[in-house]
Structures are given as structure tokens and as C-alpha cells.
C-alpha positions as CSV (number, residue, x, y, z in Angstrom):
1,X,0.0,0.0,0.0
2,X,2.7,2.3,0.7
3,X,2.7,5.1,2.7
4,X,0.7,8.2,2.7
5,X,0.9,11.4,4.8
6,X,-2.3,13.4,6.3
7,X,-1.5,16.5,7.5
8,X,-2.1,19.7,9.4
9,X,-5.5,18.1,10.2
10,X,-7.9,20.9,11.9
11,X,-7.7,18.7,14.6
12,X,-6.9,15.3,15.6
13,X,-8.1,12.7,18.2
14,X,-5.2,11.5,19.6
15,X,-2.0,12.7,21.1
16,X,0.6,15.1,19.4
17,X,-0.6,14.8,16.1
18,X,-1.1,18.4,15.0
19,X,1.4,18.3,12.3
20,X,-0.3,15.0,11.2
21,X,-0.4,11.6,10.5
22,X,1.8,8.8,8.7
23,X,0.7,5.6,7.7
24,X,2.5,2.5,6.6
25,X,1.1,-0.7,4.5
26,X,-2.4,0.0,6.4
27,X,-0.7,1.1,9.8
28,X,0.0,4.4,11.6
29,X,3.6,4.8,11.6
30,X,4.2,8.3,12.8
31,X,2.3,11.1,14.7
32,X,3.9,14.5,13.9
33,X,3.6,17.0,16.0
34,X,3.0,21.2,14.7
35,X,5.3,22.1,12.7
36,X,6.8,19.1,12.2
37,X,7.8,16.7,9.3
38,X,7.5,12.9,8.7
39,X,10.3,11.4,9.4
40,X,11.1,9.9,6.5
41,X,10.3,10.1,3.0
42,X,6.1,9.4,2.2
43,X,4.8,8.3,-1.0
44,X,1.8,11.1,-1.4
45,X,0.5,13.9,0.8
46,X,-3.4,14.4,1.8
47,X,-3.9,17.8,2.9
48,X,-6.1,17.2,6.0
49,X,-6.8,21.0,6.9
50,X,-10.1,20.7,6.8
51,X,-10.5,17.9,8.4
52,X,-11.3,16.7,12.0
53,X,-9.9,13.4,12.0
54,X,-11.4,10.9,14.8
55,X,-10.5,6.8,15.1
56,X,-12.3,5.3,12.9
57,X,-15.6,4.4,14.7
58,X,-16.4,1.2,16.5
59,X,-20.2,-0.3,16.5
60,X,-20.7,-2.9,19.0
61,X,-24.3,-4.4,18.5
62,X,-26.5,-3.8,16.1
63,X,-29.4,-5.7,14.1
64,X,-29.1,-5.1,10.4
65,X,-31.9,-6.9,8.9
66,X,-33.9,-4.4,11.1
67,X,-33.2,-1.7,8.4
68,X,-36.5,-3.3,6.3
69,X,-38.6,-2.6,9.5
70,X,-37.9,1.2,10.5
71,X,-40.9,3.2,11.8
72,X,-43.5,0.2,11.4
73,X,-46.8,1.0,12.3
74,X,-47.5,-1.9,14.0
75,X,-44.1,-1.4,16.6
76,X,-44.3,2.4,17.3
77,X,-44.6,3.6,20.8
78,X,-44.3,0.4,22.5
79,X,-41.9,-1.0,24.7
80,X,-39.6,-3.6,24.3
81,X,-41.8,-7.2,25.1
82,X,-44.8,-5.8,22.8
83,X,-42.5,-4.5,20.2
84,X,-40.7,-7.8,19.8
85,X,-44.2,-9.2,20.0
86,X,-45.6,-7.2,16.6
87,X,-42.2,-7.8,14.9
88,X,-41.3,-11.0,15.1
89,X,-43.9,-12.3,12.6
90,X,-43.1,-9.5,10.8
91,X,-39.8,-10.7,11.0
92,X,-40.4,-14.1,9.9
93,X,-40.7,-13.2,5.9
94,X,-37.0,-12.8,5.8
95,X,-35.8,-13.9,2.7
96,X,-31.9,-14.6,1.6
97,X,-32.2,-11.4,-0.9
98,X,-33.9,-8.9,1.7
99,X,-31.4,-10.5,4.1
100,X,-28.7,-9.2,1.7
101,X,-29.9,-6.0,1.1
102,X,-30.4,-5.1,4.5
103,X,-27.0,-6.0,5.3
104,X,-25.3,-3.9,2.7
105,X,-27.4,-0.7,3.2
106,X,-26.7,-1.2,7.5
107,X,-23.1,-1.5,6.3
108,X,-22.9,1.3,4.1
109,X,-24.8,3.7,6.6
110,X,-22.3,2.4,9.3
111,X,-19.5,3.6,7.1
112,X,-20.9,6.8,5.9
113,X,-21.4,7.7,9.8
114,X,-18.0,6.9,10.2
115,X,-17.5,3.3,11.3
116,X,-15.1,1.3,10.6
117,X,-15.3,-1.6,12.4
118,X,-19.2,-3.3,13.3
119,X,-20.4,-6.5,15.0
120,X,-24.0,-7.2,13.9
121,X,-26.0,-9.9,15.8
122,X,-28.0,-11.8,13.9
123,X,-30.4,-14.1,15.5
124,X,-33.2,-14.8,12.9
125,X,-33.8,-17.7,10.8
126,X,-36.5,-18.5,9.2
127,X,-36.9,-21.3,6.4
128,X,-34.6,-21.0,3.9
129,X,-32.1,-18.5,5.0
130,X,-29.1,-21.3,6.7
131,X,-26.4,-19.1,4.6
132,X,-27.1,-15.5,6.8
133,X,-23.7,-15.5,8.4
134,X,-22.5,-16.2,4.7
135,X,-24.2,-13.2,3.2
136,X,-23.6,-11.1,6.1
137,X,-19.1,-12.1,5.4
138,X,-19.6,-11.5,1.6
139,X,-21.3,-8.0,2.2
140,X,-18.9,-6.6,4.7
141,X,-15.7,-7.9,2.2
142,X,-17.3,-6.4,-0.2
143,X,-17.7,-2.8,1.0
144,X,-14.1,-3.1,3.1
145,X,-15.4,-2.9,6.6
146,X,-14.0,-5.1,9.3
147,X,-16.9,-6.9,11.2
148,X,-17.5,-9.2,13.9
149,X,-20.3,-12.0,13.0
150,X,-22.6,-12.8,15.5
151,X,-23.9,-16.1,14.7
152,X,-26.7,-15.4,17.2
153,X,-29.6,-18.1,17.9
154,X,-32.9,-18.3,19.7
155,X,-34.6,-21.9,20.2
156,X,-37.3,-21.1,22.8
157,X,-40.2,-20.4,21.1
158,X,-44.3,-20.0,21.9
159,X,-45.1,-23.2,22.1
160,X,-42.1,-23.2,25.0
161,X,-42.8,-20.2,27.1
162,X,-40.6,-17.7,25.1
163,X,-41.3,-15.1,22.6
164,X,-40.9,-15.6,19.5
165,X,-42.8,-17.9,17.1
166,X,-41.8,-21.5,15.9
167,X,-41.1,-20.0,12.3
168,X,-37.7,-18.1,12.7
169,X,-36.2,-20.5,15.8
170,X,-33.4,-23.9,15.6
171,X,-33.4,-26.6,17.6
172,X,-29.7,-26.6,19.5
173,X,-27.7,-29.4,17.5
174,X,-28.8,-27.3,14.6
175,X,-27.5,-24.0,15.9
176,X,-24.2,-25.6,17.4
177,X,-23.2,-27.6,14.0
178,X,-23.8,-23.7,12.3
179,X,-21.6,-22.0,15.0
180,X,-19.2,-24.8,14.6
181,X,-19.1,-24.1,10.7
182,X,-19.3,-20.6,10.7
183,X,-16.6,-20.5,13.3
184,X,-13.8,-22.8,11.2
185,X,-14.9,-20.3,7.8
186,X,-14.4,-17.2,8.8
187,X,-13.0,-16.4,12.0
188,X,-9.7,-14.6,11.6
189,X,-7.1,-13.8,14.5
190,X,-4.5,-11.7,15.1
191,X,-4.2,-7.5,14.3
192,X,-5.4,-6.3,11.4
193,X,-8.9,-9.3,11.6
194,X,-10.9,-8.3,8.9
195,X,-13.8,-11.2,10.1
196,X,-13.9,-12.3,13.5
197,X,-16.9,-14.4,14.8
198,X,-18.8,-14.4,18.3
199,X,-21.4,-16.8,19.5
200,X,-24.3,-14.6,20.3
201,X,-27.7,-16.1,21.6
202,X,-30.6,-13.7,21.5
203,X,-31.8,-13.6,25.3
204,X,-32.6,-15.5,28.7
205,X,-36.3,-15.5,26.8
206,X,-35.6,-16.6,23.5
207,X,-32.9,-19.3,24.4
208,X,-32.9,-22.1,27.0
209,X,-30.0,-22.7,29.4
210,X,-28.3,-25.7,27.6
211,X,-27.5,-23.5,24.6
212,X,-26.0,-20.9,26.6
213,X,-23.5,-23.1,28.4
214,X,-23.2,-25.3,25.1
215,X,-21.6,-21.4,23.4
216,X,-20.0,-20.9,26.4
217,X,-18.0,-23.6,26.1
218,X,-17.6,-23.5,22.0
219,X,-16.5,-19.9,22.6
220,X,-13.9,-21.3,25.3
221,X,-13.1,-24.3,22.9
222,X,-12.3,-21.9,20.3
223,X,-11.1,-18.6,21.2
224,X,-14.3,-16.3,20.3
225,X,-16.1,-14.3,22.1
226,X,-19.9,-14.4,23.5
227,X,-22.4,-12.0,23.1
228,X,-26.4,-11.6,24.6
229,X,-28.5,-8.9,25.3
230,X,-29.0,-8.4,29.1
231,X,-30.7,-6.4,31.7
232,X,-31.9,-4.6,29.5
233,X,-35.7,-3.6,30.8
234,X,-37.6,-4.9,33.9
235,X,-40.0,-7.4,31.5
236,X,-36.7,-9.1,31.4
237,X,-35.5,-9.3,35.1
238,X,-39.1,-10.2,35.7
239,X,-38.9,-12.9,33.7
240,X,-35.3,-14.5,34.7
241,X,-36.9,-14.6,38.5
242,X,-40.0,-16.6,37.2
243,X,-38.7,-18.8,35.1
244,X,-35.1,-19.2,36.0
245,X,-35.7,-18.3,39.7
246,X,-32.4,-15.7,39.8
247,X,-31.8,-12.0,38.4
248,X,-30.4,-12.1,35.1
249,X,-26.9,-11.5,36.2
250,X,-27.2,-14.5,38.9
251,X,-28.3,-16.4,35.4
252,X,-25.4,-15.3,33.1
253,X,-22.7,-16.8,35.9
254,X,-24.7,-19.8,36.1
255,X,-24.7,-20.4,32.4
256,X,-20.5,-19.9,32.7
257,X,-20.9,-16.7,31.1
258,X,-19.5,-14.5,33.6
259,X,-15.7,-14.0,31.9
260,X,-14.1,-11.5,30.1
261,X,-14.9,-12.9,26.4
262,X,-18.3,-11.5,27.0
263,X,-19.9,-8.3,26.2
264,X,-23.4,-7.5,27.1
265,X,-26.0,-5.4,25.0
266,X,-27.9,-2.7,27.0
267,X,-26.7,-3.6,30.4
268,X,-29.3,-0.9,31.9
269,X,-31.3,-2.4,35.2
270,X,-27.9,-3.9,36.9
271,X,-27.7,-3.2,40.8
272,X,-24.4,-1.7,42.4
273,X,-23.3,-5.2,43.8
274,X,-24.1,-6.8,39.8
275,X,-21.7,-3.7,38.4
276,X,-19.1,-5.0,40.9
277,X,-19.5,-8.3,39.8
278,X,-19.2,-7.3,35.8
279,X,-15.9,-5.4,36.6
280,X,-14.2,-7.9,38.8
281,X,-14.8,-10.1,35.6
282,X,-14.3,-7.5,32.8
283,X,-17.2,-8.2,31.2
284,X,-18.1,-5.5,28.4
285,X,-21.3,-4.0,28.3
286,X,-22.5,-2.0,25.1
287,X,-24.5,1.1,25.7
288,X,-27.3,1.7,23.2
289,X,-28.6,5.1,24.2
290,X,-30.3,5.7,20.9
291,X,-32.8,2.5,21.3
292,X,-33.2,3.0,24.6
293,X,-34.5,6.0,24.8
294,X,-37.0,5.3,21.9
295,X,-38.5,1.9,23.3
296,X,-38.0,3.8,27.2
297,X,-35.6,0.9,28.3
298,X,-33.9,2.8,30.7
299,X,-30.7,4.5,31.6
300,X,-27.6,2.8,31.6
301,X,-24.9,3.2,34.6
302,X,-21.9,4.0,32.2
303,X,-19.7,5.9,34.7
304,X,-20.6,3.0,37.3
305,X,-19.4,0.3,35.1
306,X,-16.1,1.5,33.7
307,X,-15.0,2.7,37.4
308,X,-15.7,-1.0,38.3
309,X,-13.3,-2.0,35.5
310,X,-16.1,-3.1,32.6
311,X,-15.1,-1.7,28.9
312,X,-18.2,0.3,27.9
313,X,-19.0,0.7,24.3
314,X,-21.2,2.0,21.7
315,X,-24.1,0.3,19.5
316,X,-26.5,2.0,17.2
317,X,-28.7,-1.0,17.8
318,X,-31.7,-2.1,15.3
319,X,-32.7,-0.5,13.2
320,X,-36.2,-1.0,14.0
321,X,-35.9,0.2,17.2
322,X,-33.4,3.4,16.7
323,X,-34.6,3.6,13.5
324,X,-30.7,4.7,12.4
325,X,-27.6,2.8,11.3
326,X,-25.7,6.2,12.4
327,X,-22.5,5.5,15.3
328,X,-22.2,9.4,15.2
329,X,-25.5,10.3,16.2
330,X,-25.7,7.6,18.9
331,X,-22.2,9.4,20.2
332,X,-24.8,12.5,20.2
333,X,-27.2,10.9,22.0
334,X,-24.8,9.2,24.7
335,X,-23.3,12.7,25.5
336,X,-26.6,13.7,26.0
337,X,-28.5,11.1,28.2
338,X,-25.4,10.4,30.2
339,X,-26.0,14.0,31.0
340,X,-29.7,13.7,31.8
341,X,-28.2,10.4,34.4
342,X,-25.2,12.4,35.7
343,X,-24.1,15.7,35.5
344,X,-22.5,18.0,32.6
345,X,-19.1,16.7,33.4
346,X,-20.1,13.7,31.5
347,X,-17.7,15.2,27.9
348,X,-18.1,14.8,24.6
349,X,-14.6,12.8,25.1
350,X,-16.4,10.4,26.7
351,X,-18.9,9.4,24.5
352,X,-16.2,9.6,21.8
353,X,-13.6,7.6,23.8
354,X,-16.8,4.8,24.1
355,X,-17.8,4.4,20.6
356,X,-13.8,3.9,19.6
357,X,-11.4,2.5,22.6
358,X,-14.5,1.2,24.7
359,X,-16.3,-0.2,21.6
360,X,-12.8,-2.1,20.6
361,X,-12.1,-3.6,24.1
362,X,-15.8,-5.0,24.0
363,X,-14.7,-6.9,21.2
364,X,-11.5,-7.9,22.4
365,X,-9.6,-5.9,20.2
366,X,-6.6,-3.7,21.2
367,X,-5.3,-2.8,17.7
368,X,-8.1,-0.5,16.2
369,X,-10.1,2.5,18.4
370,X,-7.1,4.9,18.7
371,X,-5.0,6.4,16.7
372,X,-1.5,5.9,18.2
373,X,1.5,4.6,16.3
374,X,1.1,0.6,15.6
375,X,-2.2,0.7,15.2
376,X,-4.5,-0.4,12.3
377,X,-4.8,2.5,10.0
378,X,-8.7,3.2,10.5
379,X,-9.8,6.9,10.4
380,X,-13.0,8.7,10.3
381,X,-12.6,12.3,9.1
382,X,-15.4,15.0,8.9
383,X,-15.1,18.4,7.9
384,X,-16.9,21.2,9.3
385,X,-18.5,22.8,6.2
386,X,-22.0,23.0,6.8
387,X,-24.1,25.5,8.4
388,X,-24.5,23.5,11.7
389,X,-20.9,24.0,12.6
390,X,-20.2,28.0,11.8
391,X,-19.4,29.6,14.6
392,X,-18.0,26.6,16.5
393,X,-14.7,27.1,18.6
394,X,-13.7,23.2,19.3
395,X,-13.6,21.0,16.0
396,X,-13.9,17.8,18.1
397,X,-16.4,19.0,20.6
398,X,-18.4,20.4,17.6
399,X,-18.6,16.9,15.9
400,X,-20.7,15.8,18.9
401,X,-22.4,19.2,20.6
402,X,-23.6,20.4,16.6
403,X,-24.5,17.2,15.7
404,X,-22.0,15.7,12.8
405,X,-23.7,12.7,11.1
406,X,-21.9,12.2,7.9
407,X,-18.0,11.5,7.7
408,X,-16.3,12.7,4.3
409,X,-13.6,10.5,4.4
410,X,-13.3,6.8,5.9
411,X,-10.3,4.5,6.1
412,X,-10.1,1.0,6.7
413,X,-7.0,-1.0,7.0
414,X,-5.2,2.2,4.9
415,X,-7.5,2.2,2.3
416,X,-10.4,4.8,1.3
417,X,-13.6,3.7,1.8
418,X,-15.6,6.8,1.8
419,X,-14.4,9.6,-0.7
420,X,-16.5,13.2,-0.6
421,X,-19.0,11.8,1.7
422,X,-20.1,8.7,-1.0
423,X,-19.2,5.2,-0.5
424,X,-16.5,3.1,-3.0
425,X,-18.1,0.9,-5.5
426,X,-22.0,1.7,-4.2
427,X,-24.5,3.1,-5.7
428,X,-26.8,4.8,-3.6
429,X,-29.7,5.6,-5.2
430,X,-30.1,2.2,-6.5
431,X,-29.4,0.6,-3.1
432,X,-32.6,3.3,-1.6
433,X,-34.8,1.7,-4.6
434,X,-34.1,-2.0,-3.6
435,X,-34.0,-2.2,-0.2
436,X,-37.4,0.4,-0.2
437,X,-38.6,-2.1,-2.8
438,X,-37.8,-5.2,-0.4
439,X,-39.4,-4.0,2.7
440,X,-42.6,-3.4,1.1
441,X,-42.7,-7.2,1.8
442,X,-43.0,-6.1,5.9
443,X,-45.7,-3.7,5.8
């Protein structure tokens, strides 16, 4: 790849890097400080001045095929158990093309917002669509965006006391053969991953206990990480003490979940003593503040958790539920409720620092989410053009307190992957008329 220079940024998320910054064959060799040169000798310049350049972006849970259901009329202004309830069949007409398109335009709204790095978790199969992890791989490869697979899994249906209907669940040896495969295909390790895989059951009411401990130990077996939503409204806790007779927490150690290969969706109606407990073992929690404020989840304890010693990070969550595939609003939105559940010295730099180093340590990663020399050459870069930003004294504190939504340039892995606000290789307007086309099928 070379090496390319990007400097005199307007400003720069990381640590002496006013003069810019030097990459190498996809990784950051150099920070140079104002005034300063590159050390040695670069094979083509950018000139970043009008660009504030943040690491690239890390989404941490997320439910692309979601994207065909925004702003249903059967799931508005509910909460979380009767929303899942009017979706799910709604859900169930899933089909391996809508499947696809949902994926790519998630993907490509991830990357316009700035993301370079997503998990999703997928959960959802209904007849005939085995091969969603596969779509899912081919669709991220294509567009250049690293991602973590979630081969997620629910097999507690009605007709066993859960929530979802027969139609889209698997029986266990099913799902465990899939995570097995999946797993052996795809799942990359080292710096510089493009693919990793997770195991990722949906929920304590969509899943029984056997498959939980059966990914535990897969995920053990094979060096992956786990992933579940948790505590994530009272319905829930509710239902872990009736059926399971313990709080949700008291059900994830039992399952042998309780480690640090796990990272936790929503993680928003823990007690003091269950934050303790997550920090001690370093599980991650991911912070949705965009979904939880429209299905009235609750507030997450974000300062509680990382002073206990949990990585906190950022997800934009379904799309049917924030109704966005946007990282950079939800950094907006986390600024802002962790305000509403604190105080104002709750900073933009926090919210930032969750949706890139936080986000990365959820998954396990410590070679993207900063930009510091050695590290993989993802950027986000935004300029501050637009009308929303005149007037605005701190570039970085302006990307979150005025709102930024759009990145004009992303990098992964050294390459370009946005140019002048428009994705590589994708065509917009035909991706709007297919995937608007597809999810006529869910109204």
C-alpha cells in the first residue's frame, strides 16, 4: 500500500498529532507534531486541513436486517416485550435477498457515519435463510469494513414459554453444528482481523440454558467471544426470577458466562453489587442510548461500570428500534442522556472515547479505536462545512455538541472507503430503490 501522509489536520483525536499523520502498508507509523515533518520520506501527501480526524468508529451491536422494518406501524410507541411481539412475525418473511440488502445498506450507513469496524447480531432464521452469516461475510468484504459476525440463535419459542414464534427459531444441535461451521470459515485472528466471529444467543427468553452453556463452552473451545443482550428492561429481570428463579446476572454466571470474552447489549437495570461483579470479571457492556430512549428501556450506569473495570461501548442497535444505522448520532445521543443520568461533566470525550477505545475492548480488540502509532490505519474524518458548525470554537467538541452525522472521508486498514461523503463501489440511489422495494414485503 505504501505510505501516505495526512497533514495539518484541523484537529486530531489523539495525542501530538497536529502536524499529522503517517501511515505505513495500512498502519499508523508516525504522529507528527506542529510544525513538524514525517520522518522519512512518504509516498503522497493528503492535505487534511479541513478535516477533523477521529479513530475510525467502533459499533458494538447492532441488528441489520432491522433496516427493512424502520418506523413500522404496528411497533411504534411500544416497549420492548410488545414491540418484539408485533415484529417478530413480521420478521419471519425474511428472505436470503432482503437478508442481503439489509445488510449492505446497514453496512454502508455504518461507514458513511463513520465506522469502521461493526459486530451485527443476527439471530433470525427463518426457512430457507441457513447461509445469513455467509451473506452477512460476503457483504462486509465487499464494502471493506472489518466486522464481527454474530452467529446469534434463539430456540425457545411459543409453544415453550418464550417469545418468538416456531417460524424463525433452531433446535440446539442445529445451531451448534452452524456455530461450529461458521466459526472454522471465517473467524480470523491476530491485528489487522478483517472477520472475527462471536457466538451470540438472542436472550434469557428466547434461548434455554443448555444452549447458553453449550456457546460458552464453544466460545472457550475456540477462542471467540460471546455475546447476549442483558438487563436490558424490567420485563426481562421479571422474567429471569419466574422462570429461572435468579436475576439475570445471577443467570449469566450460572450459564458460565461470567468472563471476560463477553460483552453485554444494553446492560441498563444492573444493581451496584451486579456492576461490581461485571468489573471484577471484565465483562463489556454495550451502551445503546439511541434505542433505549425510543423503546423507554432505561438508563444505563456507564460511569458505574467503567469505574468497576467493565469496557463500555457503543451500539446504534436495530434499526427498527433506533430507526438509524448512524455510530455518530448515537455518540450525540450518549453525550446527551449520560447527562440527563449524571451531571454535565459527562464530555463529549467520553462518548467519543466509548464508541472507539471502549467499543474495541468489548470486542477484544486492542489494535483498532485509537489512533497511536502501531495501530491499524482506520480513520474517520469530517469536515466542518456545513451551516451547523459556523461559529464553533472546538472541531472535536463540535462533531458531537452540533450534531455531525456524515463522515467525508473513511479508512479501513489504509484504504479509502468513503471519498467526498459517498461510499467506494455503491450506488446509492439504486441501493434506496431495492432495499425500499424489499421492505414493502414487511408492511
Amino acid at each position: 500500500m505504501g505510505s501516505l501522509y495526512l497533514k495539518s489536520p484541523l484537529a486530531c483525536l489523539a495525542g501530538d498529532a497536529a502536524g499529522g499523520i503517517v501511515l505505513r502498508d495500512g498502519i499508523i507509523a508516525e504522529l507528527v507534531p506542529s510544525g513538524g515533518r514525517p520522518s522519512q520520506p512518504v509516498d503522497e501527501i493528503f492535505d487534511a486541513s479541513r478535516h477533523v480526524v477521529l479513530p475510525g468508529l467502533v459499533n458494538t451491536h447492532h441488528h441489520f436486517y432491522q433496516t427493512l422494518t424502520r418506523a413500522h406501524p404496528q411497533a411504534i410507541n411500544k416497549k420492548l416485550f410488545d414491540w418484539l411481539k408485533a415484529l417478530y412475525p413480521v420478521w419471519s418473511r425474511l428472505t436470503p435477498r432482503s437478508m442481503r440488502l439489509a445488510t449492505r445498506l446497514a453496512l454502508t450507513e455504518l461507514l458513511m457515519s463513520g465506522v469502521t469496524t461493526t459486530s451485527d447480531h443476527h439471530y433470525l432464521f427463518p426457512a430457507d435463510l441457513d447461509d445469513a452469516m455467509d451473506i452477512q461475510v460476503e457483504e462486509a468484504r465487499k464494502l471493506g469494513i472489518r466486522m464481527m459476525v454474530t452467529r446469534g440463535s434463539m430456540n425457545l419459542s411459543e409453544k415453550d414459554g418464550g417469545l418468538p414464534p416456531d417460524s424463525v427459531v433452531q433446535d440446539e444441535d442445529e445451531i451448534l453444528a452452524d456455530c461450529e461451521r461458521v466459526i472454522g470459515k471465517y473467524h480470523e485472528r491476530g491485528d489487522g482481523a478483517m472477520i472475527q466471529v462471536a457466538l451470540a444467543p438472542c436472550s434469557p427468553f428466547t434461548v434455554t440454558k443448555s444452549l447458553m452453556c453449550a456457546c460458552g463452552a464453544l466460545a472457550e473451545k475456540h477462542d471467540c467471544r460471546l455475546h447476549t443482550h442483558l438487563a436490558e428492561t424490567h420485563d426481562e429481570d421479571q422474567f429471569c426470577r419466574s422462570v429461572f428463579g435468579m436475576s439475570p446476572l445471577d443467570y449469566l454466571d450460572e450459564v458460565g458466562w461470567l468472563n471476560d470474552r463477553t460483552w453485554l447489549a444494553h446492560g441498563i437495570h444492573f444493581s451496584s453489587s451486579d456492576i461490581a461483579r461485571l468489573g471484577k470479571h471484565g465483562v463489556g457492556v454495550c451502551h445503546c442510548p439511541t434505542s433505549n430512549m425510543v423503546l423507554a428501556s432505561g438508563q444505563c450506569r456507564t460511569r458505574e461500570l467503567e469505574a468497576a473495570g467493565s469496557p463500555v461501548g457503543l451500539g446504534v442497535d436495530g434499526s427498527a428500534s433506533s430507526d438509524s444505522s448512524n455510530l455518530m448520532e448515537g455518540v450525540r445521543h450518549a453525550l446527551m442522556i449520560n447527562r440527563l443520568t449524571y451531571d454535565a461533566t459527562i464530555t463529549h470525550l467520553d462518548a467519543l472515547r466509548w464508541a472507539t477505545q471502549g467499543s474495541a475492548r468489548c470486542l477484544g480488540r486492542s489494535d483498532i479505536g485509537e489512533i497511536a502509532v502501531g495501530k491499524q490505519a482506520d480513520l474517520a474524518m469530517f469536515t466542518l462545512d456545513e451551516l451547523r458548525f459556523s461559529g464553533a470554537g472546538d472541531p472535536v467538541a463540535a462533531l458531537v455538541l452540533c450534531g455531525a452525522h456524515r463522515a467525508d472521508r473513511v479508512m479501513v486498514a489504509g484504504q479509502w472507503r468513503v471519498v467526498d461523503g459517498m461510499p467506494v463501489g455503491i450506488d446509492i440511489a439504486r441501493l434506496r430503490a431495492e432495499h425500499g422495494a424489499a421492505a414493502q414485503a414487511f408492511l
